[in-house]
C-alpha positions, -999 to +999 in steps of 0.1 A: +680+660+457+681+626+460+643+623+463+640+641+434+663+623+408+643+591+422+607+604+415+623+615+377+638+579+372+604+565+383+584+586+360+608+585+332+609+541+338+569+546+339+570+572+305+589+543+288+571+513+299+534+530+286+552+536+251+565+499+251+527+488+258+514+512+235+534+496+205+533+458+221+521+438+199+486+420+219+497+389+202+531+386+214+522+396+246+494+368+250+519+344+241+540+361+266+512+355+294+504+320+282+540+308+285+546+325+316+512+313+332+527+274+320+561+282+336+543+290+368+524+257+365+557+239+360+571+249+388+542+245+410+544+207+396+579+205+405+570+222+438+543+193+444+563+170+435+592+175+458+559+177+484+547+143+478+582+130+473+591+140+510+556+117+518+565+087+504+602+092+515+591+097+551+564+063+544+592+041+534+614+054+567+583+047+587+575+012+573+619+002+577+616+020+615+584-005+622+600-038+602+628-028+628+612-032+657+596-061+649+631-071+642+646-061+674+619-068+696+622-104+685+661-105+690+656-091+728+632-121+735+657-147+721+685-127+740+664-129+773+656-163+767+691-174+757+702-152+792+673-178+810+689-208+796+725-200+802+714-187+841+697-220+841+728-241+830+751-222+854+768-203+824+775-171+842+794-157+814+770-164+789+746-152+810+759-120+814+763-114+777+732-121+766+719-101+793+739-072+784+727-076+747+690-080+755+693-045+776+712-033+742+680-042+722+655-033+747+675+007+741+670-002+707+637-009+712+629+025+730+647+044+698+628+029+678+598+030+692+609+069+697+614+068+658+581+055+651+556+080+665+575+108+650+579+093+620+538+091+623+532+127+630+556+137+603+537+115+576+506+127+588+514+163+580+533+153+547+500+134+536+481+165+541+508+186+524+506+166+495+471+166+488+472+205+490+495+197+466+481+175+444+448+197+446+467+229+441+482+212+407+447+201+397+433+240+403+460+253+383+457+230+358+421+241+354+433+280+355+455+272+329+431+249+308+403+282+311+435+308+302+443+287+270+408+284+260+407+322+265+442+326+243+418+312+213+395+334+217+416+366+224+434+355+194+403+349+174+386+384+187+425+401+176+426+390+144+382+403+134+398+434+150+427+438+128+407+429+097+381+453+105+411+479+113+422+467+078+390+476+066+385+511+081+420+523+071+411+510+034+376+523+035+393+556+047+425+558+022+394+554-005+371+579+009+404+603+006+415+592-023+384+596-048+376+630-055+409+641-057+426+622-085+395+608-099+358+618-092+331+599-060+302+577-067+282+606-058+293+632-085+292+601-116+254+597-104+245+634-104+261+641-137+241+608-150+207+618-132+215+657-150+224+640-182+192+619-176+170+649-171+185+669-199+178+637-223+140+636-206+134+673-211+147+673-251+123+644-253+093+661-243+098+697-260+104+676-295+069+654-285+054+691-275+064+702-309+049+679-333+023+680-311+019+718-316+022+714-357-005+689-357-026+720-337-017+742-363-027+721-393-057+716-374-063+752-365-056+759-402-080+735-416-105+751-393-098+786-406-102+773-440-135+754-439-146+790-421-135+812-448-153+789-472-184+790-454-181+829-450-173+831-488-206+809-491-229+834-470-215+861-491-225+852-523-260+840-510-263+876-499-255+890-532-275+863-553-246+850-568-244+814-573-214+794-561-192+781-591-192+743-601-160+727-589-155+708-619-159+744-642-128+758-621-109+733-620-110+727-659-103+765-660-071+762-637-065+734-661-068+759-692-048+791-676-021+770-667-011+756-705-018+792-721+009+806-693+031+777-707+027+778-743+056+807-759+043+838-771+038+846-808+051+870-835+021+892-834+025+895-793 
């Protein structure tokens, strides 16, 4: 039982953390991994730091623990000498004291001396500690130089991609949108190419019909000049002369003002 209420916490913990990246904003978490990757350079700095500190700390022990001996070893000479000079004047009291204080320094001496080499040891493995550290904060300062050079562009390549999402939904509410309410680019040029056509086709059957007139009047003509020259060959046939043109047109002339004049009494 218990295993299984822990494998439903862990998926329903995993269920909720892929929603929470799913509507993460990339932008807020960038900045989220840029301050994070700068709080972990921070610390590393402090970390160095305290590293080289301990150095130099354990330097300025080892440069007081060598100024010391120097300092003691010199007071256990003038205390042996000052025990030689007080032997040598019969000053068995003085003797003995400065005795007993040049064996003091010469423990002193040993301490010290003691001191010394494992103050040396101990600088030589802080000097190598801190120029890890020192070269660990230089690497990460790189890493984080390259990460913040890559937050530009991550931020440059976010923002084309939400202008070009931008542009995709917009291009899609449009493609949607016309034809419904109001009609697409491709329906206006079809009913202008039709009305086009239409316009083309009126054109050409008014051109075809004056065109077919003028073969009428000419096909008329034709007839006309034939039925003359028939008219012609029949009166050639049957001896008869062909009238002057003036002659009947002065008759037309004459028939037409008796059919206007008004008729008289006797008629």
């Amino acid at each position: 039982m218990w295993k299984l209420l822990k494998r439903r916490w862990k998926y329903l913990t995993a269920r909720l953390a892929g929603r929470i990246e799913e509507s993460a904003d990339p932008k807020i978490q960038l900045e989220q991994a840029i301050a994070e990757a700068r709080e972990q350079h921070r610390r590393l700095k402090d970390q160095a730091a305290n590293v080289i500190a301990n150095h130099k700390q354990t330097e300025i022990r080892l440069n007081r623990a060598l100024s010391d001996l120097e300092r003691v070893n010199r007071n256990a000479r003038q205390a042996i000498i000052m025990a030689e000079e007080a032997a040598q004047s019969g000053d068995e009291a003085k003797t003995s004291s400065y005795t007993n204080a040049a064996e003091q320094l010469a423990g002193r001496l040993i301490t010290l001396e003691e001191e010394i080499e494992s103050l040396k040891s101990l600088l030589f493995q802080t000097s190598a500690a801190a120029d890890q550290a020192k070269a660990a904060v230089s690497q990460n300062a790189l890493g984080l130089q390259e990460k913040l050079s890559e937050r530009q562009k991550l931020l440059g390549q976010l923002d084309q991609a939400r202008m070009q999402e931008q542009m995709n939904e917009a291009m899609s509410t449009l493609s949607e949108a016309v034809g419904e309410d109001v009609p697409t680019l491709a329906e206006v040029r079809d009913k202008i190419e039709a009305r086009y056509a239409k316009a083309k086709g009126a054109a050409e059957l008014v051109e075809e019909g004056s065109t077919e007139g003028r073969m009428l009047e000419i096909e008329a003509a034709a007839r006309n000049q034939e039925a003359k020259a028939r008219l012609s060959q029949i009166r050639e046939q049957l001896g008869i002369a062909a009238p002057d043109r003036a002659e009947i047109g002065e008759a037309a002339v004459v028939e037409s003002d008796e059919a206007g004049k008004p008729a008289s009494a006797e008629d």
